[in-house]
C-alpha positions in Angstrom: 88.7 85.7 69.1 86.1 83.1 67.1 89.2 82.9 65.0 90.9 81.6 67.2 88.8 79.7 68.8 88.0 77.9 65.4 91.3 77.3 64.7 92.4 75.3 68.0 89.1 72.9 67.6 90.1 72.3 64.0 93.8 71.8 65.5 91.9 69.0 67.6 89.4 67.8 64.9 92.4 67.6 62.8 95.3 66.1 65.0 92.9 64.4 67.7 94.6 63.1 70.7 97.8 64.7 70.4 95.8 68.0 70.3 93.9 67.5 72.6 97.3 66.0 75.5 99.3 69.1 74.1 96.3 72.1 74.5 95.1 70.7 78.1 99.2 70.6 79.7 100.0 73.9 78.1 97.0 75.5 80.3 97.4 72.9 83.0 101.4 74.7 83.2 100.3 78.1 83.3 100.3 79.1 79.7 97.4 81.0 78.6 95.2 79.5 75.7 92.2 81.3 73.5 90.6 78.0 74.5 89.3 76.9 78.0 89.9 73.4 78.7 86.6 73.2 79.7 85.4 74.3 75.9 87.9 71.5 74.6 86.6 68.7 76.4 82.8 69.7 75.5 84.4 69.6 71.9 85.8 66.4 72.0 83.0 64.9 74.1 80.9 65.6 71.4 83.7 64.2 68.9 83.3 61.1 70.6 79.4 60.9 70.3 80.2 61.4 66.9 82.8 57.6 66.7 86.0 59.8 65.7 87.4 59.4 69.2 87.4 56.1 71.7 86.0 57.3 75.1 88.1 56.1 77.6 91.4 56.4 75.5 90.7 60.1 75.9 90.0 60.4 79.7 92.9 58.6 80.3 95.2 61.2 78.6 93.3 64.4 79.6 93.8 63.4 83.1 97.6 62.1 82.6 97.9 65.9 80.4 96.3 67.6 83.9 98.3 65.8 86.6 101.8 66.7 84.2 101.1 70.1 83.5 99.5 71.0 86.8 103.3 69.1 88.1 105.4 71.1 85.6 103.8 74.6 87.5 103.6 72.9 90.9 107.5 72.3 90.4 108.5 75.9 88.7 106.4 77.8 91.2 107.9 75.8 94.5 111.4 76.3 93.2 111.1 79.9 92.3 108.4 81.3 93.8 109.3 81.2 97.5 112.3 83.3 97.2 110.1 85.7 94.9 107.4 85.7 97.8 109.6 86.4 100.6 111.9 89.1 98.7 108.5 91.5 98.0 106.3 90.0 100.8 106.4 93.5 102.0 104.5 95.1 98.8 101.8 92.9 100.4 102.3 93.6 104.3 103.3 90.0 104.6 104.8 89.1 107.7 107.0 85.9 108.2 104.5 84.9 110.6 101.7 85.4 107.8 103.4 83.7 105.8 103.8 80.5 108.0 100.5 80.5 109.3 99.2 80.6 105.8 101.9 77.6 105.0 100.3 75.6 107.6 97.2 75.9 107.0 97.1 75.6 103.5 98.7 72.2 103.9 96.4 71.1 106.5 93.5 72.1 103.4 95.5 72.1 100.2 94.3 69.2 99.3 90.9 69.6 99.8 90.8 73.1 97.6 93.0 71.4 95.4 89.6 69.1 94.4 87.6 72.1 95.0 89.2 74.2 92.3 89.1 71.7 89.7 85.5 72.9 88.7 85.8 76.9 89.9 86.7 78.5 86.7 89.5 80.6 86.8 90.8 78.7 89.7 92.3 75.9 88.7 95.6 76.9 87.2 96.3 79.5 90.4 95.7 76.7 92.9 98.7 74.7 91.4 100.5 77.6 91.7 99.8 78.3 95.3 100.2 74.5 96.1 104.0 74.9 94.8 104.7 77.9 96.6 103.4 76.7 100.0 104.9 73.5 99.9 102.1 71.1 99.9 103.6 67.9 100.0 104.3 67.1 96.4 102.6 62.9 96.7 99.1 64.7 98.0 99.4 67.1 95.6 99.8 64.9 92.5 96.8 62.3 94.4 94.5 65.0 94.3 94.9 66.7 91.3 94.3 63.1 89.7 91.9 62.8 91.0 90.1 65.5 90.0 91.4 65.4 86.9 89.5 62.7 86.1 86.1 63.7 87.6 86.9 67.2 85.8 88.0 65.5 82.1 84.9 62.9 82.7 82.5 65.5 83.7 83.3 67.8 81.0 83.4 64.9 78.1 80.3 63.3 79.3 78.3 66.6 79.0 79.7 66.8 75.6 79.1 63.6 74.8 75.5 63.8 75.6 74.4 66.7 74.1 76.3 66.0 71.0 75.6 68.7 68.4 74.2 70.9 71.4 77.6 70.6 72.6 78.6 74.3 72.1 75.4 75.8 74.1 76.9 74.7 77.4 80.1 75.7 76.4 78.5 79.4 76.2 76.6 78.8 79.4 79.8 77.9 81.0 81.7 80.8 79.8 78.6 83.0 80.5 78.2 82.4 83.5 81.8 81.0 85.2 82.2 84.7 87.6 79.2 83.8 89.4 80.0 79.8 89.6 83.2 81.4 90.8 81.5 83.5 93.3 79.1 80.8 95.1 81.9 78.8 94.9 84.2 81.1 96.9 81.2 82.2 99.5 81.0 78.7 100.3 84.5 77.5 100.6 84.8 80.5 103.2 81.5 79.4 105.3 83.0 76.4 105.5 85.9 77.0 106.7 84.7 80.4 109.3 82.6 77.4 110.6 85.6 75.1 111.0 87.6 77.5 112.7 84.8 78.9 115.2 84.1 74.9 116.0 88.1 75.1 116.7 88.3 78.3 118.5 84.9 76.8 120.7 86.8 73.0 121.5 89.8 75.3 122.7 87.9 77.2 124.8 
């Protein structure tokens, strides 16, 4: 795996830019890589820091390499995946009611997760995914993950960036400890929204 590893940084210490655009849209579409994006942005963060790479030339393309790849999955899944999902909804005791109150509400907070996910490990890729299949309306879709694109890709560099040669200690940190960001950040996403639907349920009453 540290093979690996060291060969895809030295694909982006060698090639730069074009690395970097190419590595961040292949995960971005679904395509597993031995290297996070997360890890490749602390890398090039701390490339930058170092004068081989212009700071802003590089959030601009690791955001434009996010929006197209998360776009390429949004637009495979939302084509393909709905017939998938209602052919073997019944492996997972899907109803087409389910199924459409799940629709709805997911567009009523798609976007909101969409942001969310950005900086949950693990998520990010499968929220694309689940954007396309429900049908979230393609213009929010792409506004959001933009968005946070750019607040994940500047986050990520500017860490990098300032710890310079340090650079690979949060990398670990991340990747140490990413199930348990994922879990606070799940526990909290569904407070939320118990709390939003009780406040519902209570102005309906």
């Amino acid at each position: 795996m540290q093979n690996l590893v060291g060969t895809v940084l030295g694909l982006v210490a060698q090639y730069g830019l074009i690395a970097l655009f190419i590595l961040i849209y292949i995960e971005e579409a679904g395509i597993p890589i031995p290297v996070t994006g997360d890890f490749i942005l602390l890398f090039v963060g701390y490339e930058i820091a170092r004068g081989a790479e212009h700071g802003p030339t590089v959030l601009v393309l690791s955001s434009m390499a996010v929006l197209l790849g998360a776009t390429t999955l949004y637009w495979i899944i939302r084509q393909g995946g709905r017939v998938l999902i209602h052919r073997y909804s019944w492996l997972f005791r899907l109803s087409p009611e389910r199924l459409k109150r799940f629709e709805c509400w997911f567009q009523d907070h798609g976007a909101y997760i969409v942001i969310v996910s950005r900086f949950v490990p693990g998520f990010r890729i499968y929220t694309s995914a689940v954007a396309g299949l429900f049908e979230l309306p393609y213009r929010y879709f792409a506004a959001q993950v933009l968005i946070s694109g750019v607040l994940w890709s500047g986050a990520f560099l500017w860490l990098g960036y300032v710890l310079g040669e340090r650079w690979r200690q949060a990398a670990d940190l991340v990747t140490r400890y990413s199930p348990f960001i994922a879990a606070i950040a799940i526990i909290g996403v569904s407070l939320y929204l118990i709390i939003r639907w009780r406040s519902q349920q209570n102005g309906q009453a």
